[in-house]
PDB file of the backbone (N, CA, C, O) and the ligand in Angstrom, with CONECT records:
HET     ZN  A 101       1
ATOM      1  N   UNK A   1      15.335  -8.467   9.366  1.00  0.00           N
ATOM      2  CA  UNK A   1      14.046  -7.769   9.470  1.00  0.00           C
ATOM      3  C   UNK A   1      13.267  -7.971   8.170  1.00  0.00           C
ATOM      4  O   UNK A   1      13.718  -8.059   7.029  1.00  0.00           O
ATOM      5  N   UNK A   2      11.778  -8.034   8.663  1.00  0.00           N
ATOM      6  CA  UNK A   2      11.275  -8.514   6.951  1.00  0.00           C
ATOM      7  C   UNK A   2      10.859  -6.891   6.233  1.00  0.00           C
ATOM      8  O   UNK A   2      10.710  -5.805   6.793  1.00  0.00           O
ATOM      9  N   UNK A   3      10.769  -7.229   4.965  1.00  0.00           N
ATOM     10  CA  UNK A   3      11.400  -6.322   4.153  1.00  0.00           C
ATOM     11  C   UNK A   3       9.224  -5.941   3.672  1.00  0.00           C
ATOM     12  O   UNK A   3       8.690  -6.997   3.332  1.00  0.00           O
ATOM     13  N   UNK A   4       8.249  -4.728   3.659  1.00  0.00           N
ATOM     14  CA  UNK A   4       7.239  -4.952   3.711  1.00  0.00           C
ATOM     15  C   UNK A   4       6.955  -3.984   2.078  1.00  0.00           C
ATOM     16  O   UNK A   4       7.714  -3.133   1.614  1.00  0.00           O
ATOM     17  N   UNK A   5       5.852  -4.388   1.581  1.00  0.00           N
ATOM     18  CA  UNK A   5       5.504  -3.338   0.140  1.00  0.00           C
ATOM     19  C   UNK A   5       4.258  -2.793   0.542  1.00  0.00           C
ATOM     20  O   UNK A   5       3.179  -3.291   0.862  1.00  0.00           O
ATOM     21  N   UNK A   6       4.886  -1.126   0.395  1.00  0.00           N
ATOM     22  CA  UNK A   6       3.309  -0.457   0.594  1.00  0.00           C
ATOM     23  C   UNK A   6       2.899  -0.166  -1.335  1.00  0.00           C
ATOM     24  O   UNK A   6       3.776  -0.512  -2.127  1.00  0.00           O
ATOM     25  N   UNK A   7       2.074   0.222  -1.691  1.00  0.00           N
ATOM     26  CA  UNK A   7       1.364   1.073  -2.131  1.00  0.00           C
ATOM     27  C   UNK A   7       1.338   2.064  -2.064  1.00  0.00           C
ATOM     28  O   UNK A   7       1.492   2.578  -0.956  1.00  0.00           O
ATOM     29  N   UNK A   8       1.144   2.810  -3.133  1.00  0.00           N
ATOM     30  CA  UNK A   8       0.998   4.593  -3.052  1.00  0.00           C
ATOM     31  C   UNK A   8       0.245   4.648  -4.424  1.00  0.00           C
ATOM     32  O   UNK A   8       0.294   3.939  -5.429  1.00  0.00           O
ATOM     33  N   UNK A   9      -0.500   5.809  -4.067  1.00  0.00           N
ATOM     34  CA  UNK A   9      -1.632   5.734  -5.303  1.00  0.00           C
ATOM     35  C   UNK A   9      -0.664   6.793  -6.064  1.00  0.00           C
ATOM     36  O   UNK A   9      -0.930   6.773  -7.266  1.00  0.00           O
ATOM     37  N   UNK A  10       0.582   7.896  -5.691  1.00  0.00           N
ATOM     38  CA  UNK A  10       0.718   8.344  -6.518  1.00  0.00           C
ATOM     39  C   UNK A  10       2.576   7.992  -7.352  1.00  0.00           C
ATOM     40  O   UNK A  10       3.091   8.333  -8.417  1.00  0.00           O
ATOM     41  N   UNK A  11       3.028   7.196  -6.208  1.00  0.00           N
ATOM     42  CA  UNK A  11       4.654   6.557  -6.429  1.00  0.00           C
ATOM     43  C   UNK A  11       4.255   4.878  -6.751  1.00  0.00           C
ATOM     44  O   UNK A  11       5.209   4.162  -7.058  1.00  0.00           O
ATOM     45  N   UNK A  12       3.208   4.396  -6.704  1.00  0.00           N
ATOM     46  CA  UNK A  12       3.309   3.019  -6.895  1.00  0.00           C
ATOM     47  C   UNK A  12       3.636   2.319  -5.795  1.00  0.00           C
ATOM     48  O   UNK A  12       3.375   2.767  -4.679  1.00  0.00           O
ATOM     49  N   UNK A  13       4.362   0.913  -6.005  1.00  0.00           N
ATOM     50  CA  UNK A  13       4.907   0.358  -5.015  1.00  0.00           C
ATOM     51  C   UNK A  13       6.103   0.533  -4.670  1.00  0.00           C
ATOM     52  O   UNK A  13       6.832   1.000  -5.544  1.00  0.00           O
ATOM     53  N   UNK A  14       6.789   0.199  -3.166  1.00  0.00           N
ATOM     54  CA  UNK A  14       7.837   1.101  -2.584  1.00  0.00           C
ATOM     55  C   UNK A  14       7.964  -0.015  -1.719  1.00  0.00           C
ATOM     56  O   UNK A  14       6.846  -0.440  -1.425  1.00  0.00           O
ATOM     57  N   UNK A  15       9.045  -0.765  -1.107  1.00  0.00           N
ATOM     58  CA  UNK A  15       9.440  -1.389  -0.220  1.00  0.00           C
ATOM     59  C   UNK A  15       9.953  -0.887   0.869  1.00  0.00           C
ATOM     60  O   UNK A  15      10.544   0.139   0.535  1.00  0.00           O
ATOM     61  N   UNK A  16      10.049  -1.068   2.051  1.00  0.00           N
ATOM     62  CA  UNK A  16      10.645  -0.508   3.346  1.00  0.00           C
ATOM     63  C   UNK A  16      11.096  -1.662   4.453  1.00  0.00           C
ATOM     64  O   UNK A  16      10.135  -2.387   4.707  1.00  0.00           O
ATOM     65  N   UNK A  17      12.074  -1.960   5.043  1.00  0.00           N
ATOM     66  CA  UNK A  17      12.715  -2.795   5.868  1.00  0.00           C
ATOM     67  C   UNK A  17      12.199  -2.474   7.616  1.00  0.00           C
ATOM     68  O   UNK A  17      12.662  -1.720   8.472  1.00  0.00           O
ATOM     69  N   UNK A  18      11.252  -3.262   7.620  1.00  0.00           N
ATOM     70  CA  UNK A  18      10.873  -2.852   9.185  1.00  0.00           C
ATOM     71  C   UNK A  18      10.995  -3.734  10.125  1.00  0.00           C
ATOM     72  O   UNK A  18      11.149  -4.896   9.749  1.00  0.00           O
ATOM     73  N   UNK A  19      10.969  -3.487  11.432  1.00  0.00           N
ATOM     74  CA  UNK A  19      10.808  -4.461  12.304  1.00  0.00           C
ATOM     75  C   UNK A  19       9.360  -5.273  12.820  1.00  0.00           C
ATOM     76  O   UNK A  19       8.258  -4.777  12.586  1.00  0.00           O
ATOM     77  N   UNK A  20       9.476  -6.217  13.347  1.00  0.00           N
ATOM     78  CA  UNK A  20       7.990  -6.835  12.874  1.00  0.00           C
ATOM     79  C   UNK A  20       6.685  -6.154  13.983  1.00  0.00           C
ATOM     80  O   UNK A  20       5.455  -6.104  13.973  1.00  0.00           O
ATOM     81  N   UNK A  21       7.540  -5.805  14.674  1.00  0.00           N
ATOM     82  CA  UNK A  21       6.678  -4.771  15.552  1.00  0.00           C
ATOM     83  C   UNK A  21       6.984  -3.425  15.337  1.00  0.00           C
ATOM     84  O   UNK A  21       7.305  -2.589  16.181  1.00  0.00           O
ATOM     85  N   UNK A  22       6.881  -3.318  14.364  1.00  0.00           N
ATOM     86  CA  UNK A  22       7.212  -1.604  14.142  1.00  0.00           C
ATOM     87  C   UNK A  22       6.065  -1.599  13.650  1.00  0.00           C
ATOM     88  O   UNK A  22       5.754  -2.656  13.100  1.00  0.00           O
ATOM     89  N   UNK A  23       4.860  -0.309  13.641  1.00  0.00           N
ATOM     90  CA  UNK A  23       3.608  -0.006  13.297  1.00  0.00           C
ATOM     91  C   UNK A  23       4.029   0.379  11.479  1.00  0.00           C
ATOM     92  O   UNK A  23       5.062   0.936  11.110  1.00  0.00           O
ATOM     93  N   UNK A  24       2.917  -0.101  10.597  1.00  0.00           N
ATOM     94  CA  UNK A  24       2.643  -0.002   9.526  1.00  0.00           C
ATOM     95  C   UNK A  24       2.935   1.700   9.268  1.00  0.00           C
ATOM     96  O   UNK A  24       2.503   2.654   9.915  1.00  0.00           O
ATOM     97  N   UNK A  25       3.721   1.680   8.221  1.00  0.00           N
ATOM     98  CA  UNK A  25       3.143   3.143   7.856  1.00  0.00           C
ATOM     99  C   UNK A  25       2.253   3.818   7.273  1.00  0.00           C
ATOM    100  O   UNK A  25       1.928   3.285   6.213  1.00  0.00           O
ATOM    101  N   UNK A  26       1.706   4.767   7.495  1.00  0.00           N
ATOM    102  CA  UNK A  26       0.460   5.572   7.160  1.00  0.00           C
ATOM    103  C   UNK A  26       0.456   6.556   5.944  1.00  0.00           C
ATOM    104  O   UNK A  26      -0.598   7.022   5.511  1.00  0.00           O
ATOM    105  N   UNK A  27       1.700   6.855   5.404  1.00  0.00           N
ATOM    106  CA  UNK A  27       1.534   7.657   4.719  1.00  0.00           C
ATOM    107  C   UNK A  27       3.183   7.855   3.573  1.00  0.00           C
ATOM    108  O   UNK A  27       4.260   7.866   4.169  1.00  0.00           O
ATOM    109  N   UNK A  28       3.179   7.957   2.412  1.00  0.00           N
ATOM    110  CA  UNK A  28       4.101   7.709   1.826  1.00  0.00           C
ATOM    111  C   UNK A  28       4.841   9.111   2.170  1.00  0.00           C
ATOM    112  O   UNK A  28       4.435  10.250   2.401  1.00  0.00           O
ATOM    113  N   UNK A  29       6.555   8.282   2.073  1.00  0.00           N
ATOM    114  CA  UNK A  29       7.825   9.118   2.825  1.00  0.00           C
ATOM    115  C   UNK A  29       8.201  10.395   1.567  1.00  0.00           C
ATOM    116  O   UNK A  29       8.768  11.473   1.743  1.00  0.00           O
ATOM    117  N   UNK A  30       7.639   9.790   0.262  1.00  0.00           N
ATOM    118  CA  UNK A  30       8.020  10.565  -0.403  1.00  0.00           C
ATOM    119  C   UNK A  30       6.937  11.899  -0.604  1.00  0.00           C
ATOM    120  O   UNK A  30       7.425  13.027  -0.685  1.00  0.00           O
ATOM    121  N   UNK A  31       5.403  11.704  -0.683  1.00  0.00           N
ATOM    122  CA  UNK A  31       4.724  12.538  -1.433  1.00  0.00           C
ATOM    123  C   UNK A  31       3.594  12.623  -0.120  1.00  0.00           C
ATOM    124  O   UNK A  31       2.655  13.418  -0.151  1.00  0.00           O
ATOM    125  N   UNK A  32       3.782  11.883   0.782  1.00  0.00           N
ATOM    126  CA  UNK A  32       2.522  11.986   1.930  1.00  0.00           C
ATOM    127  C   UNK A  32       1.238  11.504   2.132  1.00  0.00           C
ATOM    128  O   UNK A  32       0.554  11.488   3.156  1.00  0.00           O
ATOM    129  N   UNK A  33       0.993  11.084   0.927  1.00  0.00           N
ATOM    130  CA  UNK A  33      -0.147  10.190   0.449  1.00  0.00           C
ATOM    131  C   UNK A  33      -0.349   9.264   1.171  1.00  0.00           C
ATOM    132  O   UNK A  33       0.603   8.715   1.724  1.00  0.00           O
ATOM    133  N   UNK A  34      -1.893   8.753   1.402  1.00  0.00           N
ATOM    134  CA  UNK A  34      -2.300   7.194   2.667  1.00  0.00           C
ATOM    135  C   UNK A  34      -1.527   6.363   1.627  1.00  0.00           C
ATOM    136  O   UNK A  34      -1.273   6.649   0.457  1.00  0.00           O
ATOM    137  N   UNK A  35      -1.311   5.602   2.119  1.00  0.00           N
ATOM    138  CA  UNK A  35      -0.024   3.965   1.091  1.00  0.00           C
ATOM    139  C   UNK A  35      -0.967   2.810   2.256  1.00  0.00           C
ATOM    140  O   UNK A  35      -1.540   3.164   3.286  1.00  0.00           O
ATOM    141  N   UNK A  36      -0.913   1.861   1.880  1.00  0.00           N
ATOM    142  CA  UNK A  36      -1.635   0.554   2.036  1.00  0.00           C
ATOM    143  C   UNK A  36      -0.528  -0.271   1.905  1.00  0.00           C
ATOM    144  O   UNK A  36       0.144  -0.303   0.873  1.00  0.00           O
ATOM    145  N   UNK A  37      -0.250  -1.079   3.090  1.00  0.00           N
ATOM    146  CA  UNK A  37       0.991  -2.107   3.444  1.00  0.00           C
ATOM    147  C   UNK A  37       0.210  -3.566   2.301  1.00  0.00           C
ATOM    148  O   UNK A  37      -0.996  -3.808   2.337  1.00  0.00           O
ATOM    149  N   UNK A  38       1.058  -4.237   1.522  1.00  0.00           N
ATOM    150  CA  UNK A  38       0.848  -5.073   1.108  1.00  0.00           C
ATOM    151  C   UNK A  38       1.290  -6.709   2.063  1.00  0.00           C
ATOM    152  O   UNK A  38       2.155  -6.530   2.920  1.00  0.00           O
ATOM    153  N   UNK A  39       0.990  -7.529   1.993  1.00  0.00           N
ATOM    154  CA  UNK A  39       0.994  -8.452   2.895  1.00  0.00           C
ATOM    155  C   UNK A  39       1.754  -9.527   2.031  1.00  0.00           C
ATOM    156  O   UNK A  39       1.045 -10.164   1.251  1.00  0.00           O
ATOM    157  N   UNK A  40       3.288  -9.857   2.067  1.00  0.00           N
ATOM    158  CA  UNK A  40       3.825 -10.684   1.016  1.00  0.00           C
ATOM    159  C   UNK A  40       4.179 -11.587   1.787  1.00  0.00           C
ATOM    160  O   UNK A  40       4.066 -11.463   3.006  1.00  0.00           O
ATOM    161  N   UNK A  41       4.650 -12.612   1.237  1.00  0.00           N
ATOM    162  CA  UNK A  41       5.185 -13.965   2.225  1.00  0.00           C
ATOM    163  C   UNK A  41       6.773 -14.382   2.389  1.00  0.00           C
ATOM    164  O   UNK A  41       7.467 -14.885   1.506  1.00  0.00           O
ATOM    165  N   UNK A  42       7.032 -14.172   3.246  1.00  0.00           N
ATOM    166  CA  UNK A  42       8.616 -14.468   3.497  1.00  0.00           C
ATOM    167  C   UNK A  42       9.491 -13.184   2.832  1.00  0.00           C
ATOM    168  O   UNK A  42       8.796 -12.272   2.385  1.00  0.00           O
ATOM    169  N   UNK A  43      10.817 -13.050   2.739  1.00  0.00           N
ATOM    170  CA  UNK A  43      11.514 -11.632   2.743  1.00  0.00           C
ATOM    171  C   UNK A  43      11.416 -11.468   1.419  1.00  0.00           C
ATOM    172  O   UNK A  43      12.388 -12.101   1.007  1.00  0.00           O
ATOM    173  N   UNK A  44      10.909 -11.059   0.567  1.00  0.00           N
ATOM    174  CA  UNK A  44      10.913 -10.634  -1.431  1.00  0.00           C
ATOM    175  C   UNK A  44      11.304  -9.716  -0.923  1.00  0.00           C
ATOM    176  O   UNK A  44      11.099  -9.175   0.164  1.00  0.00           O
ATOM    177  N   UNK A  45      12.040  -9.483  -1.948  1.00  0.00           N
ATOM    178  CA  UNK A  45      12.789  -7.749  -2.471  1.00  0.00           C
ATOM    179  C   UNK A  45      12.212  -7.639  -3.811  1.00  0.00           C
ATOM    180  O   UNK A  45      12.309  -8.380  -4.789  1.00  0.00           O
ATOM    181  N   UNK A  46      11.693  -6.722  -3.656  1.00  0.00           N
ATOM    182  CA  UNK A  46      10.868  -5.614  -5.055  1.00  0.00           C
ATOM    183  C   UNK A  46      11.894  -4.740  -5.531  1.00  0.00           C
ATOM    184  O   UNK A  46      12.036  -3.766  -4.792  1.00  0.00           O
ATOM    185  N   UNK A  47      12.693  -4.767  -6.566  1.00  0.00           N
ATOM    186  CA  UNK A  47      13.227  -4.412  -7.626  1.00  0.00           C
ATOM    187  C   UNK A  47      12.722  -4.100  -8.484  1.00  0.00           C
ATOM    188  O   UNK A  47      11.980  -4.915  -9.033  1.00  0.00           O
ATOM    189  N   UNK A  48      12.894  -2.527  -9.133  1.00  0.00           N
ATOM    190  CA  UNK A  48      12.309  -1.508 -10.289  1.00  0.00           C
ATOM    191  C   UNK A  48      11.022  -2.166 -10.213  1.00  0.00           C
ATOM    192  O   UNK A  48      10.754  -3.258 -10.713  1.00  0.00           O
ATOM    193  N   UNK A  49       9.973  -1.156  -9.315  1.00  0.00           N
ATOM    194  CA  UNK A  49       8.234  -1.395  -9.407  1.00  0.00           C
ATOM    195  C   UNK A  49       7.974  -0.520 -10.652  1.00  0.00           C
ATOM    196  O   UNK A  49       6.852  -0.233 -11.070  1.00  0.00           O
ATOM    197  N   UNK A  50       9.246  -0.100 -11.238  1.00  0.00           N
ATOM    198  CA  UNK A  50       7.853   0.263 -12.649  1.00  0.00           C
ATOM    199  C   UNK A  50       7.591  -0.433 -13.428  1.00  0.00           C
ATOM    200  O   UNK A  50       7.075  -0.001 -14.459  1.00  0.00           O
ATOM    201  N   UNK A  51       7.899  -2.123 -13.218  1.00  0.00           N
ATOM    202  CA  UNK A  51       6.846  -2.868 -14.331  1.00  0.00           C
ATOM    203  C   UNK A  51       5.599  -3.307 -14.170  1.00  0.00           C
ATOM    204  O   UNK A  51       4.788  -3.888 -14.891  1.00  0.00           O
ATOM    205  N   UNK A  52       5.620  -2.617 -12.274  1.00  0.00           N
ATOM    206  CA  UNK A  52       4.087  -3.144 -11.978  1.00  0.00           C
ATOM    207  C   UNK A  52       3.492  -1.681 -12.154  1.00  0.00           C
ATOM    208  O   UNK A  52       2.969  -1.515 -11.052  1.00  0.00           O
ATOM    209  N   UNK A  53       3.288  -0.661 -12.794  1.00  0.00           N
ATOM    210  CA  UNK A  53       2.504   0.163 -12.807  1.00  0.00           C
ATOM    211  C   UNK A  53       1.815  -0.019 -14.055  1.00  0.00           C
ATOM    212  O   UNK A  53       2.420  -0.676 -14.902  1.00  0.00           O
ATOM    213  N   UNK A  54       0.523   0.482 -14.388  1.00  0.00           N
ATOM    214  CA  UNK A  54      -0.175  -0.196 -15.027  1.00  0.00           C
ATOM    215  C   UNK A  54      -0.171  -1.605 -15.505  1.00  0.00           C
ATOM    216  O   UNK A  54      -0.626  -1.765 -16.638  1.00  0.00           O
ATOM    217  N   UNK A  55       0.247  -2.650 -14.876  1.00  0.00           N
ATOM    218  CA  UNK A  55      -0.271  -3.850 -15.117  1.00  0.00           C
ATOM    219  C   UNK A  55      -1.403  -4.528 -14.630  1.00  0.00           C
ATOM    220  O   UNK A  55      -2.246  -3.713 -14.256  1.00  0.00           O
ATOM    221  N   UNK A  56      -1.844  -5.989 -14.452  1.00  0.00           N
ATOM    222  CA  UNK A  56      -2.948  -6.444 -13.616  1.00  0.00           C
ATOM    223  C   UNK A  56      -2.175  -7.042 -12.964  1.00  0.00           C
ATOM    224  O   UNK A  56      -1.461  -7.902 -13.479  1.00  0.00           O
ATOM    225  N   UNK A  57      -2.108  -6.682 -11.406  1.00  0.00           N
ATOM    226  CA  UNK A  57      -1.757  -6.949 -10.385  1.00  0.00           C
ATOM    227  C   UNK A  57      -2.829  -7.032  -9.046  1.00  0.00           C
ATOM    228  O   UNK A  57      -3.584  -6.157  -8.620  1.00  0.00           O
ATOM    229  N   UNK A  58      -2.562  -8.640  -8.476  1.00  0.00           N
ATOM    230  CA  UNK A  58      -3.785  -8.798  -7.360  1.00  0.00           C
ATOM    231  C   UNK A  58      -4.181  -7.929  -6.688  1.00  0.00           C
ATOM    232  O   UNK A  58      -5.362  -7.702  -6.424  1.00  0.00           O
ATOM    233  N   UNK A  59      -2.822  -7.071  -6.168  1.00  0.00           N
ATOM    234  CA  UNK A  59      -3.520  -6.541  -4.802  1.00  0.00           C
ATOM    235  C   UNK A  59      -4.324  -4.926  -5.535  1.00  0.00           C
ATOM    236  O   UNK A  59      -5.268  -4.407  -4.939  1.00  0.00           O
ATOM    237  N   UNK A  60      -3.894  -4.457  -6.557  1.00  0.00           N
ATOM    238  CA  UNK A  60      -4.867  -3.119  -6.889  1.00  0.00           C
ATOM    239  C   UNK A  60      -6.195  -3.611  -6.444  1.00  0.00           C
ATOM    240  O   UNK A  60      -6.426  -2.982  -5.412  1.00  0.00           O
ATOM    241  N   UNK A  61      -7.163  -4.392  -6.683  1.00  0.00           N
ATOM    242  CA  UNK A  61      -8.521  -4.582  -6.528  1.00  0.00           C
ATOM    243  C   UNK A  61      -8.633  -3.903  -4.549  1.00  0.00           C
ATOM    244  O   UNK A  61      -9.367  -3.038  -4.072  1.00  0.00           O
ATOM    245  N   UNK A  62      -7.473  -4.847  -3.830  1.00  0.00           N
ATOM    246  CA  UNK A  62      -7.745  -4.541  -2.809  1.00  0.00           C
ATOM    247  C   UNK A  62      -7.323  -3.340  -1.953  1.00  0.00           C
ATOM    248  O   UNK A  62      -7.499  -3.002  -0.783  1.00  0.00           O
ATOM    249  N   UNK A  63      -6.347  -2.559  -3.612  1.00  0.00           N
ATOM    250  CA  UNK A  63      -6.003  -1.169  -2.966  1.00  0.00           C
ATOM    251  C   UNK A  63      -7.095  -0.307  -3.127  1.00  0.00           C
ATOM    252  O   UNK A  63      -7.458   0.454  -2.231  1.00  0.00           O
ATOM    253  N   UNK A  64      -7.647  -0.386  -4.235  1.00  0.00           N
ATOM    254  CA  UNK A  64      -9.002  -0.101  -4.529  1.00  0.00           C
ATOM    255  C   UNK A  64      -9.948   0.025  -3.576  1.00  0.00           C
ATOM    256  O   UNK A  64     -10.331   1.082  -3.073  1.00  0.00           O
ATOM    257  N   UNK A  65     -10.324  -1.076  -3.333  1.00  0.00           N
ATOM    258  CA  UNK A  65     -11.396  -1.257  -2.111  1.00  0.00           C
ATOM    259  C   UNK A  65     -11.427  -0.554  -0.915  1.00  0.00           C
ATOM    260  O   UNK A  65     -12.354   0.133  -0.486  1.00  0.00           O
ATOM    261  N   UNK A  66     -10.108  -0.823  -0.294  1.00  0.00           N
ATOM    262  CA  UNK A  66      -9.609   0.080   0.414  1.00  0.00           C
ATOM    263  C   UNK A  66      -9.625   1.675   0.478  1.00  0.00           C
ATOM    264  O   UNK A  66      -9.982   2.060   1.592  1.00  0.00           O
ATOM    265  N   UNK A  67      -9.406   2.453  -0.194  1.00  0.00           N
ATOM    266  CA  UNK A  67      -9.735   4.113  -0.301  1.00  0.00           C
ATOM    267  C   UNK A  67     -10.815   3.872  -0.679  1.00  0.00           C
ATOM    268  O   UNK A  67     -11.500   4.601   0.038  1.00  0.00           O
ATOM    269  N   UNK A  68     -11.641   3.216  -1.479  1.00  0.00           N
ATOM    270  CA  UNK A  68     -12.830   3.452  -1.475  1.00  0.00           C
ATOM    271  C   UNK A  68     -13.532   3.314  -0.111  1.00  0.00           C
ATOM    272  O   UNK A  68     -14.386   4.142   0.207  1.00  0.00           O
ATOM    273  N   UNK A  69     -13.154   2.146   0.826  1.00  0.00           N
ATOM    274  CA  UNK A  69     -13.950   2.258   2.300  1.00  0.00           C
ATOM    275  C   UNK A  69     -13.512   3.488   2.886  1.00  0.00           C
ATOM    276  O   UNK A  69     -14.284   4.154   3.575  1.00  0.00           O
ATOM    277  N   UNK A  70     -12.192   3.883   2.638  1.00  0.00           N
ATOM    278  CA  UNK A  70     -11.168   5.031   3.253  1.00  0.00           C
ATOM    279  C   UNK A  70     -12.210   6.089   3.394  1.00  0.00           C
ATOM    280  O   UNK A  70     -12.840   6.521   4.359  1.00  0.00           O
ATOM    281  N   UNK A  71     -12.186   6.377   2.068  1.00  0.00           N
ATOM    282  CA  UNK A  71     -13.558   7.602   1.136  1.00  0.00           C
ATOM    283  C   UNK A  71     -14.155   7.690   1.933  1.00  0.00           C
ATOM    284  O   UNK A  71     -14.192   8.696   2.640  1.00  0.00           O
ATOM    285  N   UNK A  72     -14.730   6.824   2.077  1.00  0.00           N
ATOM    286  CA  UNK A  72     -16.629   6.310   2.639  1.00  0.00           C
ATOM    287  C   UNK A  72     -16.382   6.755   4.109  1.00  0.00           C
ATOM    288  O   UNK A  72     -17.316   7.413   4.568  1.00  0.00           O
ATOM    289  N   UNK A  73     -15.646   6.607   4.702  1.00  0.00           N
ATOM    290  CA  UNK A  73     -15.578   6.449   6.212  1.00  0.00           C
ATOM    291  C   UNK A  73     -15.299   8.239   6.188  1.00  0.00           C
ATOM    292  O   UNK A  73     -15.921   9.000   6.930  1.00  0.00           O
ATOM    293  N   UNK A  74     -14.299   8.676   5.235  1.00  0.00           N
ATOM    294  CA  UNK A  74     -14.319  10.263   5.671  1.00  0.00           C
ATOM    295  C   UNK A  74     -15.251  10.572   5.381  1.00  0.00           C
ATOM    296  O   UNK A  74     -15.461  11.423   6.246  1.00  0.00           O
ATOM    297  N   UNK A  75     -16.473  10.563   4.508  1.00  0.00           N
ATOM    298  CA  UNK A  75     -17.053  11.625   3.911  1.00  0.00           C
ATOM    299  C   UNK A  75     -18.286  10.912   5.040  1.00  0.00           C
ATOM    300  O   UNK A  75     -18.936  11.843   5.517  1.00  0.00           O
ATOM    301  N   UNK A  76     -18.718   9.685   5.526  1.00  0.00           N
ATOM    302  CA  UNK A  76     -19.824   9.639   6.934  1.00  0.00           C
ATOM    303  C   UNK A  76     -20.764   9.641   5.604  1.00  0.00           C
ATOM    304  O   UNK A  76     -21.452  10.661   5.549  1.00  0.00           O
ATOM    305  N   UNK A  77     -20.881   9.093   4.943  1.00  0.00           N
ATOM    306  CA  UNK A  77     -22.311   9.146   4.262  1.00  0.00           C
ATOM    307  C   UNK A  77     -23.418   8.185   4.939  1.00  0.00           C
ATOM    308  O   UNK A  77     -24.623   8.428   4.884  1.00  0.00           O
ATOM    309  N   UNK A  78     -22.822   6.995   5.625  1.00  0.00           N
ATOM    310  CA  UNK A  78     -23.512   6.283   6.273  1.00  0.00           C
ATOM    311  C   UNK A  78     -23.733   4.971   5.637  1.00  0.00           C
ATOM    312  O   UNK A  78     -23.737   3.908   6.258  1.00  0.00           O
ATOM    313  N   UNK A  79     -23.907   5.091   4.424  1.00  0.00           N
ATOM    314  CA  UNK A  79     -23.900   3.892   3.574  1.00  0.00           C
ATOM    315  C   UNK A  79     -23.248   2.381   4.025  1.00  0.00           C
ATOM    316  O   UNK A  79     -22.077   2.429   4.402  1.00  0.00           O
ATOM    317  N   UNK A  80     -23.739   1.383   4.021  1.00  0.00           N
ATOM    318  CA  UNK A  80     -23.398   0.287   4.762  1.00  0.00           C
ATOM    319  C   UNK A  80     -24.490   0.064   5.883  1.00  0.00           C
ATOM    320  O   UNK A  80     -24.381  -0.875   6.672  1.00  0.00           O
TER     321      UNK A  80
HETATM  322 ZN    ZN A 101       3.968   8.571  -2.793  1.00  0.00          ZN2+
END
């Protein structure tokens, strides 16, 4: 089963072993928080993510982006 990395804005990154049709998860197991599935290629295993916390890492821009549309879409401002 491939092995997938979410995001969590407040645990970082977190790996989980799913099936490929198993639905993304929505919300981190530990703290409940929206988490954002990262999209990696072939089975990586992520070992101790605390060297990716505060570093420059690709996908923040697009975790970023992401709650920011997240934001946008709850709060209906209309913008866009
Ligand atoms: Zn969390």
């Amino acid at each position: 089963m491939p092995d997938y990395l979410y995001e969590c804005p407040n645990c970082g990154r977190f790996s989980k072993i799913q099936r490929i049709s198993a639905p993304a998860l929505e919300t981190c197991p530990t703290c409940h928080a929206p988490v954002k599935r990262i999209i990696v290629g072939g089975s990586v295993l992520i070992k101790g993510s605390g060297a990716i916390k505060g570093g420059d890492w690709d996908g923040k821009k697009q975790v970023e982006d992401y709650y920011r549309r997240k934001q946008k879409d709850e709060h209906g401002d209309g913008i866009d």
